[in-house]
Legacy VTK file of the C-alpha trace (Angstrom):
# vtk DataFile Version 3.0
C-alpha trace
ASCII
DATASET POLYDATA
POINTS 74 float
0.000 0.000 0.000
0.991 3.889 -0.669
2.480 5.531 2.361
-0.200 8.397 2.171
-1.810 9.587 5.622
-5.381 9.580 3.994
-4.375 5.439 3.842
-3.151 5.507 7.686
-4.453 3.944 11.049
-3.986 7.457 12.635
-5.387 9.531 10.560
-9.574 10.586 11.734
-12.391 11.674 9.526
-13.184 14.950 10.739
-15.415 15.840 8.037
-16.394 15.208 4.039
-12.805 15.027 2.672
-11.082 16.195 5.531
-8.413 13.745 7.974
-6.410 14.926 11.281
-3.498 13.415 11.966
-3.874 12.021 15.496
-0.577 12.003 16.275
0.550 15.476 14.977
-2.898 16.909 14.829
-2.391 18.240 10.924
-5.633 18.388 9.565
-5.565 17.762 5.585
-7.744 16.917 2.678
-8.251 13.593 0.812
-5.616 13.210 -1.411
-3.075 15.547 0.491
0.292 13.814 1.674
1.464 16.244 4.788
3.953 14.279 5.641
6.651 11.908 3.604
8.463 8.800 5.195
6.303 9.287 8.039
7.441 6.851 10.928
4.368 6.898 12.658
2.068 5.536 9.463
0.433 2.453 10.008
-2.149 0.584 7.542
-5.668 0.612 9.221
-6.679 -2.662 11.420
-9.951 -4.155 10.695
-11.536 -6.672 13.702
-14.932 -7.983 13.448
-15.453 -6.024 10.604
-14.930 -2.645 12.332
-11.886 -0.406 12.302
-9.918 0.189 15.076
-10.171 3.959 16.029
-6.730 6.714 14.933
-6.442 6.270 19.060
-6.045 2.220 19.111
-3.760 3.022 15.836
-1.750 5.098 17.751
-1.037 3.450 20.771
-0.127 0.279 18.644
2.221 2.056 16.534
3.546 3.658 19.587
4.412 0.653 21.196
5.965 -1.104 18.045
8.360 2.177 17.796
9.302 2.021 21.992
9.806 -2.132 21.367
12.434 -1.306 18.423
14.057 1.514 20.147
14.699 -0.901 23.345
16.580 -3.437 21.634
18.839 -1.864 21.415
19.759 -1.560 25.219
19.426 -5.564 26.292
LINES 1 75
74 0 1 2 3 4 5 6 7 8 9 10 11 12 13 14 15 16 17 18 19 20 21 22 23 24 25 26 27 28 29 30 31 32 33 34 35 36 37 38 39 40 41 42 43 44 45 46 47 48 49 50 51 52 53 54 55 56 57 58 59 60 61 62 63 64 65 66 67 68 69 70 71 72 73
């Protein structure tokens, strides 16, 4: 999939068209990029046929970037 934060966990439906960024609270329009190589993106988890909300996405993606930056120190 295209690294593109209308395509990412994090990124809410505010309104018609228009994300936020959860994480850096950028709002932007569908089809907008605001940010490149983004190390926070994260494709969206479905479960039971629901999404997981740019909260959930956050906190998971949070936690995957904290577990790489510890190996480092065992």
């Amino acid at each position: 999939m295209i690294k593109k934060c209308e395509y990412c966990g994090i990124a809410g439906v505010v309104e018609q068209n228009k994300f936020e960024c959860a994480k850096f609270k950028k709002a932007f329009t569908l089809g907008e990029n605001i940010l490149t190589d983004c190390n926070y993106f994260i494709e969206k988890i479905i479960e039971d046929g629901e999404p997981f909300t740019p909260q959930q996405h956050l906190l998971i993606k949070e936690q995957e970037l904290g577990a790489k930056h510890m190996k480092g120190f065992i």
